[in-house]
N, C-alpha and C positions, 0 to 999 in steps of 0.2 A: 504493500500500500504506500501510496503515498505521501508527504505530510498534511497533506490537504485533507487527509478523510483517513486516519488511523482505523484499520476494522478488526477487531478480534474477531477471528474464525471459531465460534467454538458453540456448542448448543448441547443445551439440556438433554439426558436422556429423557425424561417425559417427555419434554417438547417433539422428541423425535416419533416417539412412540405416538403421541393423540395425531400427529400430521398423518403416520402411516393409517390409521385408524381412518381418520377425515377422508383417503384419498383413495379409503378401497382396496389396501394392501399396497399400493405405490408408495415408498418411500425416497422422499427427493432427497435425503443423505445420502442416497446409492448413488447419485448421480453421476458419473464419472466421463469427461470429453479428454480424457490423457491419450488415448490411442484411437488410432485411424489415419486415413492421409494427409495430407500439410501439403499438396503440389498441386498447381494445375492439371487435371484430366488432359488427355490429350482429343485434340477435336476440337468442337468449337469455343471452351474454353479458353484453353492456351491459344488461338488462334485472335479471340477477343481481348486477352491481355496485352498483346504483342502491342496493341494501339495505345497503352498507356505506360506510366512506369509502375513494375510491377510491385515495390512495395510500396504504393498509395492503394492497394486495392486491397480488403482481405474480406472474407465467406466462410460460410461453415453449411450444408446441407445434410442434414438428422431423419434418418428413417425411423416413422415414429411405432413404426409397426416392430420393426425388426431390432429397433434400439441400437442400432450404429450409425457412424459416421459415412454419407456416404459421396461426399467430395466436402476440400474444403484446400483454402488457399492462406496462409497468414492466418491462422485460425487464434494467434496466441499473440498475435500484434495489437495494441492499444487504438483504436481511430473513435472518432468526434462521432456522437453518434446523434447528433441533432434532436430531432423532435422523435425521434424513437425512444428515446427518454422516458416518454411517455408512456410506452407499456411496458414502463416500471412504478409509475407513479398509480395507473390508474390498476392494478396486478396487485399494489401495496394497499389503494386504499379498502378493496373490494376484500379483500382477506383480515384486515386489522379492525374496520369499520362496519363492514359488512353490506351486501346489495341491498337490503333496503333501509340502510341507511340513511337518515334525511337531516338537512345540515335547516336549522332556524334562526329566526329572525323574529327577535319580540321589541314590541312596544310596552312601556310600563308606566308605571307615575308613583309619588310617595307625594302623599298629602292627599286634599278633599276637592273636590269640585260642589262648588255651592253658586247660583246664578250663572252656570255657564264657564265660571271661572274653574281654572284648576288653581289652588290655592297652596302649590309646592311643587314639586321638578318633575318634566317628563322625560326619559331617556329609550333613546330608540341603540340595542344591541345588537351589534352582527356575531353569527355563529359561524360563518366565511364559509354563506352561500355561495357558490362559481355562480347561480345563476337567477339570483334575483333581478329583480324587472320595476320599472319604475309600474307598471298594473299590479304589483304587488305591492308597493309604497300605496298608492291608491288605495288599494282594501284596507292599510293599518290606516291610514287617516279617516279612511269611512266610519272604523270601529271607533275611532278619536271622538266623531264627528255624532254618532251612535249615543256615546256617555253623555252627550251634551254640551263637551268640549268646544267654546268658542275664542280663548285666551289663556294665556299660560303665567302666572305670578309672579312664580320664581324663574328657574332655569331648561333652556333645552340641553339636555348631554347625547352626544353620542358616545358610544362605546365601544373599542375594536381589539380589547382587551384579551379576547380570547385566543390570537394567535399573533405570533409577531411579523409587522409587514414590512414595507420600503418601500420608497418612492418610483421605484422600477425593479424588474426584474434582472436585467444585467447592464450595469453604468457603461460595460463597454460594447453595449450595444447604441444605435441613433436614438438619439433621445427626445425625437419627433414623429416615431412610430406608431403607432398605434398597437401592434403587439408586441409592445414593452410598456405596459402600463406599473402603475403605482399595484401594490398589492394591500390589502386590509381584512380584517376579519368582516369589515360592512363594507363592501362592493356591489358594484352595481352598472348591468349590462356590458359586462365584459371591462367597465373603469374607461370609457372613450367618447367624445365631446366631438360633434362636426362642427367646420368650421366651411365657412360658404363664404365668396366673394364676387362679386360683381360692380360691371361700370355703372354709374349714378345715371340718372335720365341724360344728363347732358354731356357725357362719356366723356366728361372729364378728369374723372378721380374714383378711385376703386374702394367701394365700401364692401366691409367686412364685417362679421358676424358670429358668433357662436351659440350653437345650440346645446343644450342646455343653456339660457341665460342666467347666469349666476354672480353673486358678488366677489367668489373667490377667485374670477380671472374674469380677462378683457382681450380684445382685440386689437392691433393696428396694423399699422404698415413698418417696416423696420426703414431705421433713417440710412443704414448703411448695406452696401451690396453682399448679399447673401454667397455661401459656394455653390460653384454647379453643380444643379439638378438637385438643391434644398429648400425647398418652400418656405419652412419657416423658422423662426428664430424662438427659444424659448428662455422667457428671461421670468426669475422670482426676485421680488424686493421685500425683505421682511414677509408679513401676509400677503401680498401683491403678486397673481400668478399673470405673465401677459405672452400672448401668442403673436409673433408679429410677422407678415407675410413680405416675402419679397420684393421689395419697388422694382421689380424686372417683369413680374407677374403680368402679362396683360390680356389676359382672355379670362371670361368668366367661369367659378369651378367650384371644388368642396373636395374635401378630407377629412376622417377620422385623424382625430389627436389622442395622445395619450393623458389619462387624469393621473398628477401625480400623488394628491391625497384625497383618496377613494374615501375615507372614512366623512370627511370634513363634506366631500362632495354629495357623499350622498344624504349626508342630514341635510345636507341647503335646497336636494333637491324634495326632500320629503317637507321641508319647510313650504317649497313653492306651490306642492300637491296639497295643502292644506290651507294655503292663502285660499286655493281653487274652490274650498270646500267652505269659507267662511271661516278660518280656524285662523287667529295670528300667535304666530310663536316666537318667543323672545329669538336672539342670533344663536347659533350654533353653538357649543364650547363642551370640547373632552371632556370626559369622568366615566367615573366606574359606576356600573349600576349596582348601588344598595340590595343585601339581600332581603332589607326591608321592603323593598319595591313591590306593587303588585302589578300582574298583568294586565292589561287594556287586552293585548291579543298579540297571538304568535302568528307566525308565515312558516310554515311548515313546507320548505321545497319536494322538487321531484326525488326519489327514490335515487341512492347512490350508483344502483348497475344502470340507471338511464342517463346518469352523469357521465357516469366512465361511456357510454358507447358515444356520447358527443363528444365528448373530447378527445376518442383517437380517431374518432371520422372525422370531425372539422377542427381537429389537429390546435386545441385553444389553449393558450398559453397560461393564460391565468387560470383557467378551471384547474388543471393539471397544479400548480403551485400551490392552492388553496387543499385541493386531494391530498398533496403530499403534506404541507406543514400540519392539515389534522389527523393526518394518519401516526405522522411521525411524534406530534404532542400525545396522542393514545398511548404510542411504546414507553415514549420516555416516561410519560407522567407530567409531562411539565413544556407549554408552549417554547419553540426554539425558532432563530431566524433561518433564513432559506438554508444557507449552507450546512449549520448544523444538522438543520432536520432533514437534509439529502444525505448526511452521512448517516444518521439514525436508518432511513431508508436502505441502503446500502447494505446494513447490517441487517435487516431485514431477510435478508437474502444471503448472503455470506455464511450464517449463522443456521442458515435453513439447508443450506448445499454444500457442505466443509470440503468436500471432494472435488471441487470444481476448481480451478487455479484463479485466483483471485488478483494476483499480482495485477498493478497499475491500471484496476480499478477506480474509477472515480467517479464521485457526484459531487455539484456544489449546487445543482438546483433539478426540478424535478420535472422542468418543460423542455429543456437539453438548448432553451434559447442562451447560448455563453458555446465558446472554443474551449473551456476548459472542462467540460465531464469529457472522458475515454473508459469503453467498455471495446474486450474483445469481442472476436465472432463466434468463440464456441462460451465466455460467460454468458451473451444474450442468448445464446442457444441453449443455454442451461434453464434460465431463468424461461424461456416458453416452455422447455420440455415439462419444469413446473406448472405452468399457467395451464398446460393440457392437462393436467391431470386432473384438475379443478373444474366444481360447476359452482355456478352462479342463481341458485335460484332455477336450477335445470338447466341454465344455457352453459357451452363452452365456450373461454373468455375466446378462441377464433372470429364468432360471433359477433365482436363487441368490434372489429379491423374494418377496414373498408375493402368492399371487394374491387379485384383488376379490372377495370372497362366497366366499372359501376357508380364508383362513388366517386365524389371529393374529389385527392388528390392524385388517384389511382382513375378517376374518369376517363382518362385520356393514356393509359399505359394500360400494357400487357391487356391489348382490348380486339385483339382479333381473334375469330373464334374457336382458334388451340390455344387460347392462354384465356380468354375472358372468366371472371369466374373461379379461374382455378387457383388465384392468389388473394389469399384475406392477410392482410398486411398492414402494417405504420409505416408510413414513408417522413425521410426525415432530410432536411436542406439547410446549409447554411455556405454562405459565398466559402467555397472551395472542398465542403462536407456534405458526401451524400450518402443516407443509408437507406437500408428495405429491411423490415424485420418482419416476419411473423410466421404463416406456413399457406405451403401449396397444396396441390393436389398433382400429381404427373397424370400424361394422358393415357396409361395404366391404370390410374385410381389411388396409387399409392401418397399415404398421406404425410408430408413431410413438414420438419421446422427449418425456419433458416433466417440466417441473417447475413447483410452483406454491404459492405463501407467501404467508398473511396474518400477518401482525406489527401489535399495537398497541405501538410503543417506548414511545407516553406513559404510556399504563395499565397498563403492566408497567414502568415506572419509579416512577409511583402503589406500584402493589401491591407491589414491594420494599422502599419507605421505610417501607410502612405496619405498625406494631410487633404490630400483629393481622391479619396474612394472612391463619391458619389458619384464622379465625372462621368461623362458619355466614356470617354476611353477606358477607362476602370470596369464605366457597366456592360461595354460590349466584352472586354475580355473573361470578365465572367458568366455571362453569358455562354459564350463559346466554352469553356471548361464545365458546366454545367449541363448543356446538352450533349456532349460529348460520352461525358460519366453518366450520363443516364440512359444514353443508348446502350452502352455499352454494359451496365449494367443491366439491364432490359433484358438484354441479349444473352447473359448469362443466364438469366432465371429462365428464359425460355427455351433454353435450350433443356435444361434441366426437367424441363414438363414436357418438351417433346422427347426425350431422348429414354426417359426412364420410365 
């Protein structure tokens, strides 16, 4: 391991014994990917590597019938394994938390409501729903609205207490994205604000906008020229958030922004859903909710196995981070920041498969948006060989992937009809990092796991130092290294469904 994520390898015998119990006599301590082959097959394999350099690429293919290995390339080499990350986050929460699992969201009050008045403090708690909705702000302010609540005395609190967030998911990702938002135990619609601009009647001057309108940020135009190909500029002053749009900008348009404090945002927007309703509530301000508090009314989200299938189908970054830090405060006992709790995770698993080579291993978050988690091709192979063993409420987590020439990001791959179908998968991307994780089917029937990662570290070491990323010349050359690695990658998995 590395210093980033120390993992003691080591698990209870009980623990060992209720898993085999849990999984119908399979025991994932037997796991073992030490032997089998480490080379290119010869054929269309090695013939599709030949186009790349061969240690950015590595694979592992698992016969799940036969329980061996049955091709694999660099099987024991570390690569970035992007947003396939993910079906380790949503694998942890579904076994720690459980599929019907439901994450809440309550409104409360301490003190009386007499004439309409609440005559002491209302506090709205996040239990770090991924997928609360401002139409469920809506119902808590109905129930507000219900009591006879028209004014508030004393204080509004929000509270986000329950796990720990950040103003983004990874600092050295663009900090103008939209999927790298703020993280919080009270989030809300993913934590992202449109922003719209357009010419004034007399096309003289570009007016700009944000939806949600709120007091905690503002709009303009930035006074000084932006880099190429970045729209906006994001500047905080004290409490003062401002999004400021290109003065080169001249066509009318919109974008998602990312919100940096989810918690703060969404009480201002639950403030604004309650002006709607007749209701005025003093300004926003942190605190813990009393366990003297009583209820007004909870929000009981969707069921945790319909969480996890959104978020390895539409691949969501904050769902996935929220899964992981309540899964991993379950283990520990006690809320941790992302890193920590991607190593808790980590351990998860490590401690569940002692047998499997663990070495340079890493997490430090549990959406795989960051260059810095590495997982090999037969640890990810270890960890589905687990995830198959497992049902869910009667489904297998397979189930929960997106299938080839069906969904999402697999719409448009492995979509002709010897391969349509026959991959349920997480795909995962990051400029110079591409993986496929999950299992196939060959056009035999045989049912297989696999995973498979090209990584260029150097050219993604390149293109981080480089102070013009975002440039047209930047984006065409990744570009081109991306569709490259993905043909090519393509091409392996398909060979693998036509050949076997």
């Amino acid at each position: 391991m590395t210093r980033h994520c120390h993992v003691r390898i080591a698990i209870a015998i009980l623990s060992a014994a209720l898993l085999q119990m849990r999984c119908g006599g399979f025991n994932p301590a037997n796991i073992d990917l030490s032997r089998g082959p480490d080379a290119p097959h010869a054929g269309a394999e090695s013939d599709l590597i030949r186009a790349i350099r061969p240690d950015t690429v590595g694979y592992i293919l698992y016969d799940l019938d036969k329980k061996r290995i049955v091709r694999a390339h660099n099987r024991s080499r570390a690569f970035i394994p992007a947003s396939t990350t993910k079906v380790l986050s949503a694998l942890t929460a579904l076994d720690v938390l459980g599929p019907d699992y439901r994450f809440s969201t309550s409104l409360s009050k301490k003190g009386s409501i007499d004439d309409g008045v609440l005559d002491g403090d209302l506090y709205l708690s996040g239990g770090g729903d991924p997928l609360l909705t401002v139409s469920d702000l809506m119902d808590l302010a109905d129930a507000l609205k219900n009591e006879g609540v028209t004014s508030v005395s004393g204080s509004f609190r929000y509270d986000e207490s329950d796990l720990v967030g950040a103003p983004c998911i990874d600092a050295g990702m663009e900090t103008d994205v939209s999927y790298n938002p703020g993280i919080s135990a009270l989030s809300l619609d993913h934590n992202a604000i449109t922003a719209e601009w357009k010419r004034d009647k007399a096309k003289t001057a570009m007016e700009i906008f944000l939806t949600p309108d709120l007091p905690m940020h503002s709009a303009g135009i930035s006074a000084g020229k932006l880099k190429e190909n970045v729209r906006f500029d994001y500047q905080r002053n004290g409490s003062d958030e401002s999004w400021l749009l290109s003065p080169e900008e001249d066509r009318d348009g919109n974008e998602r922004l990312p919100v940096k404090r989810p918690a703060l945002y969404t009480a201002q927007v639950f403030a604004k859903i309650c002006g709607l309703r007749g209701i005025r509530l003093p300004r926003p301000e942190p605190g813990k909710t009393p366990a003297s508090a009583g209820d007004i009314a909870v929000h009981r989200g969707q069921s945790l196995d319909g969480i996890a299938d959104l978020t390895l189908t539409y691949s969501m970054n904050l769902s996935a981070e929220l899964l992981m830090l309540k899964s991993a405060k379950e283990l520990a006992g006690k809320a941790m920041p992302l890193q920590e709790s991607a190593c808790r995770m980590a351990r998860h698993f490590t401690g569940t498969m002692p047998r499997v080579r663990w070495d340079d291993f890493r997490l430090v978050n549990g959406s795989g948006l960051t260059v810095m988690n590495r997982i090999t091709p037969e640890q990810m192979a270890a960890i589905l060989i687990y995830a198959d063993s497992r049902k869910y409420n009667g489904r297998k987590y397979r189930s929960f992937l997106p299938a080839s020439g069906w969904e999402w990001s697999l719409l448009s791959r492995l979509d002709d009809p010897d391969t349509a179908f026959h991959v349920w998968a997480k795909t995962g991307s990051i400029n110079y990092a591409l993986a496929l994780a999950g299992y196939l089917y060959t056009k035999s029937g045989r049912p297989m796991a696999f995973a498979i990662f090209i990584s260029d570290e150097a050219e993604r070491a390149r293109y981080d130092a480089d102070p013009d990323r975002r440039s047209r010349t930047s984006a065409k050359k990744v570009t081109a290294w991306m569709n490259n690695s993905k043909n090519l990658m393509d091409g392996i998995v398909s060979s693998w469904i036509k050949e076997l």
